[in-house]
N, C-alpha and C positions, 0 to 999 in steps of 0.2 A: 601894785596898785596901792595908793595910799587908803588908811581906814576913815571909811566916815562915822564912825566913831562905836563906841562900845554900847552895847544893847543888853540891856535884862528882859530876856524873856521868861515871867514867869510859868509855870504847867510845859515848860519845852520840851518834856519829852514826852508831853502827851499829844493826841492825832494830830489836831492843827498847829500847836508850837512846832513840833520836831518840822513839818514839812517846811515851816514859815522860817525856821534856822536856817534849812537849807538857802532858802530864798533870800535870806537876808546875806550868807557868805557870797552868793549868786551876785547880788551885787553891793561888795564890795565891805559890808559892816563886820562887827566882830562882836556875835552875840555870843552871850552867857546864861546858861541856862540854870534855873530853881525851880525844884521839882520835889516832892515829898515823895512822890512814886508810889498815891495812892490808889491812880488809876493808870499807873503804867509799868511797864518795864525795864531795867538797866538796860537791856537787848536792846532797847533804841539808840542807843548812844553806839551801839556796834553799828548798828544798819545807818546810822548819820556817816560815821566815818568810813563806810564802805560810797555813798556816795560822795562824799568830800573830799575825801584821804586825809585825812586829821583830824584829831581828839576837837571836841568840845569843850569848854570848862563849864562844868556840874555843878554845884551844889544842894546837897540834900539838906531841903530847907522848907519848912511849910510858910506860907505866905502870914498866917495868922499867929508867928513868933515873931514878935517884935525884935528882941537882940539879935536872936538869929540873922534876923534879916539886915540889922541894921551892924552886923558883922561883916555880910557878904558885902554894903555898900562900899564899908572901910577899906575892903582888899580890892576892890574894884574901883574903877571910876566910870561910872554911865553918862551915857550923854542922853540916855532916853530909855524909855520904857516900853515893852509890849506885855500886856496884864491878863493873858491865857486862864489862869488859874482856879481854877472853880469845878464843882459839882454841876452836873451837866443834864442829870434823868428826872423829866418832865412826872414820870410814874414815881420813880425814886422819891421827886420832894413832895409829892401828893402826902406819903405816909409817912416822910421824913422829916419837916417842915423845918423844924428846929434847927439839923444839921445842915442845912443848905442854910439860912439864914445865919449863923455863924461861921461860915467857912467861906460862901463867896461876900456876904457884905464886909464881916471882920475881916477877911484879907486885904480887900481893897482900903479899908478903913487905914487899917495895918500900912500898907504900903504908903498910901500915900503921907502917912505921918512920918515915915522914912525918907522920900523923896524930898520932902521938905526941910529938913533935917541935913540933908547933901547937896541940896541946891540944884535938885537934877526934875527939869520940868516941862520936858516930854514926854505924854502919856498916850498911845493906844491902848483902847479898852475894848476888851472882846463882849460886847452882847450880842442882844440875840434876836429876831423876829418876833419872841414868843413875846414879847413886851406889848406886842399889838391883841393878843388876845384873837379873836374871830373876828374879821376887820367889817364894817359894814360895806363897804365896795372896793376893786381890784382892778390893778392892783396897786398893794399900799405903798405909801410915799413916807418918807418921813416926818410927815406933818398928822399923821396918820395917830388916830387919838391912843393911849394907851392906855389896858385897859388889861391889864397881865389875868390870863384866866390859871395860871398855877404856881406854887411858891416859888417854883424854879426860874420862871419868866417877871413874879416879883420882885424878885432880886437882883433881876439883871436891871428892872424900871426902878429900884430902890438904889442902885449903887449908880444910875444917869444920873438921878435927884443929886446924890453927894458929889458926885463931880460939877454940876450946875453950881452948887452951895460953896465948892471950895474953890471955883473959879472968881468966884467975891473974893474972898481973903488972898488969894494969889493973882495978883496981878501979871504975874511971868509965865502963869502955868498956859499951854497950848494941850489942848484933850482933842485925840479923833476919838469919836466912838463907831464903832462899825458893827452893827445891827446884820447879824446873819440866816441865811435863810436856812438848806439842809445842809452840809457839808458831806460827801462820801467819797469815794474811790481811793488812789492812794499813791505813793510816788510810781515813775513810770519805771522806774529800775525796779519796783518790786524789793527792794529792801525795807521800805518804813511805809505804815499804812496803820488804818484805825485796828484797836488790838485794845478791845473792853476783857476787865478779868471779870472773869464770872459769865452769869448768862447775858447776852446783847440787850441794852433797852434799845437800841436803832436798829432800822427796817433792815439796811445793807448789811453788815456782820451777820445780823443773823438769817439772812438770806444765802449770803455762802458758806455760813457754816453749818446749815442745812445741806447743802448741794453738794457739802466735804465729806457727809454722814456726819457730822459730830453733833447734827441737833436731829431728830425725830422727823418735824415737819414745821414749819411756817404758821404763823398764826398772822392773821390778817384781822386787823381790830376793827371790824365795821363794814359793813355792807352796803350800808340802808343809808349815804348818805346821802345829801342832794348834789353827785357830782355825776358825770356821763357815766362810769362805772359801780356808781355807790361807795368808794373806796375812796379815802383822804386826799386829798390834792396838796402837795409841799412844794418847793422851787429848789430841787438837786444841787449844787455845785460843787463843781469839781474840787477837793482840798487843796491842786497846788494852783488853783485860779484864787480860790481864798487867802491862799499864802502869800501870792504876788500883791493883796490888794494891802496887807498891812505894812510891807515896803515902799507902797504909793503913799502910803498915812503919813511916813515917816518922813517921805520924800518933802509931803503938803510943807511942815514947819517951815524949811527954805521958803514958800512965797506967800505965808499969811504970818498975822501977828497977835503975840500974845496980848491979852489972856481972849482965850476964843475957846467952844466945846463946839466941835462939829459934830454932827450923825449922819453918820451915813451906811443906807442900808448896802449891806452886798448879796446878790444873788444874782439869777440868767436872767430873769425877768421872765419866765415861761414858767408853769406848770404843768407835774406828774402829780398824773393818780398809783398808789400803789400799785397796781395790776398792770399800769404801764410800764412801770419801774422790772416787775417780775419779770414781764416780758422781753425785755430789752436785756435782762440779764440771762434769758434761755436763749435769745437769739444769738447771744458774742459766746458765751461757754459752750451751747450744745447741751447743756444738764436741763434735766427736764424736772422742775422745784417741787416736792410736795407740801404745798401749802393748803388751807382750809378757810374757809370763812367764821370769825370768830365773833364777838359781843362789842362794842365800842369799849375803850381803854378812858377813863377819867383823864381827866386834864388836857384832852386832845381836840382840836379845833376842824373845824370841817374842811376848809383850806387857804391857802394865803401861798401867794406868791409877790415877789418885790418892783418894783418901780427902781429903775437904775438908773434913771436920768441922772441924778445928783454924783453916783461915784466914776458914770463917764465926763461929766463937765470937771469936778473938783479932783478927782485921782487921777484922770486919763486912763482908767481902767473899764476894762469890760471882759464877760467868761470867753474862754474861748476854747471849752469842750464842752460835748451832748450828753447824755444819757448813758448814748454805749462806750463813748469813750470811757465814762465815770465806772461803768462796770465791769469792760473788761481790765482796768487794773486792779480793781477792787476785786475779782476773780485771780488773778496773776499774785497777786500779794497774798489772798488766802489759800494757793499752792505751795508757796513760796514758806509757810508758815510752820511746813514741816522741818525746817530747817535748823529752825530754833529753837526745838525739842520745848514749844511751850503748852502748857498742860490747861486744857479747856474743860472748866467747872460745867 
């Protein structure tokens, strides 16, 4: 098969890069991964090559080192970008505010004063939902006002602004942005899957790793809200339906023209409540979850699910797994976890 051309995937060995590599080898590109591996493990790059049968090319690089990075352009040549890399916990940048605003805006900042530097000016950019904040009606569209209710969902509306602003100055550049809804479950081989060091800020991790014994019980942030259960409503999607849609992104360049910044959101278009999510995940395991009703968590929004028109017209994409699908791999991968002899904080 010939290559359609070489890919930087930054954060690639973290949950959604590694699966989105697989997906990009799937058809037919030759990505490259950068990755500081401060929220993952070298272990992924085994469980890649256990699905692929061949090594990746790695480099341990943080996105927010400029030489660094503009090392790795020089040994490479990209034809296009996928921009993963970022601090990711909604709780996290509540109390962190500073380190999420230096590590996802200066990276992308970072990056792209590199792309421009190599001539290389195709960009997906991983945001996020949270950009919408609590939406006034459902479900959101990308027109859909933003309105970031936490640092972490700032950052992701602060680094759209700089891709709007550096589309003026680069007339060549083509941006997707693709605005995500939850991302969980994990590859269907059960080798690569979400894998946070430390304690889990996402519902799914630490739902099975409650049901493995390695966590106590389940905390459930809120009761009391105004959904059918009282419990947050998100819009699930499965990670290798997430992965397939940044290979659509990639695809887009062939039939639109630069300089363009598209968004588009991805997600099922349906909404879960926590407690349906729990549910769905006793019903495919058989483990029966000790969870609790706890306080509302800061930075968190009552609920929002997506409007997918735009990434079935412009991507020819849409999810095509449920709930249980999503948990029983996401169940199969945190069995699967013993295997890697890795040590959960």
């Amino acid at each position: 098969m010939t290559s359609k051309g070489k890919i930087l995937v930054t954060g690639g060995a973290g949950f959604i890069g590694s699966h989105t590599v697989v997906e990009l080898i799937n058809a037919g590109y030759e990505p490259v991964i950068v990755d500081n591996f401060s929220n993952s493990l070298a272990s992924v790059l085994d469980g890649l090559k256990n699905i692929i049968h061949k090594d990746v090319p790695c480099h341990k690089v943080d996105c927010t080192d400029y030489l660094a990075l503009k090392e790795v352009f020089r040994k490479e040549k990209f034809s296009g970008v996928i921009h993963f890399a970022a601090f990711k916990a909604v709780g996290e940048s509540v109390k962190e505010p500073l380190k999420y605003y230096h590590n996802n805006v200066g990276g992308l900042v970072t990056l792209l004063r590199v792309m421009e530097e190599f001539d290389v000016n195709q960009l997906v950019f991983s945001s996020s939902c949270t950009v919408y904040a609590q939406p006034d009606k459902l479900p959101v569209d990308e027109s859909t006002p933003r309105k970031a209710q936490s640092p972490y969902g700032n950052t992701k509306k602060i680094c759209e602004e700089i891709l709007d602003d550096y589309l003026v100055s680069n007339q060549k550049a083509g941006i997707v942005s693709l605005r995500y809804f939850n991302p969980i479950g994990a590859h269907p081989t059960g080798h690569i899957g979400e894998l946070p060091l430390g304690v889990p800020n996402n519902l799914v991790p630490y739902i099975t790793q409650t049901a493995a014994g390695q966590r106590e019980k389940l905390t459930v942030f809120g009761g009391d809200y105004n959904t059918p259960d009282g419990t947050c409503i998100r819009d699930y999607i499965h990670v290798c339906d997430l992965a397939s849609a940044h290979v659509k992104a990639l695809e887009v360049f062939e039939k639109i023209s630069a300089p363009v910044h598209e968004i588009v959101n991805v997600g099922t278009g349906q909404g879960n409540t926590v407690l349906e999510v729990i549910k769905a995940f006793e019903k495919v395991s058989g483990e029966k979850l000790n969870y609790y009703i706890g306080e509302r968590r800061s930075g968190d929004v009552e609920q929002i699910y997506a409007s997918t028109q735009k990434a079935k017209e412009m991507l020819g994409w849409e999810a095509q797994y449920n709930i249980e699908d999503c948990m029983k791999d996401a169940w199969n991968w945190q069995k699967n976890l013993k295997n890697l002899n890795v040590e959960i904080a």
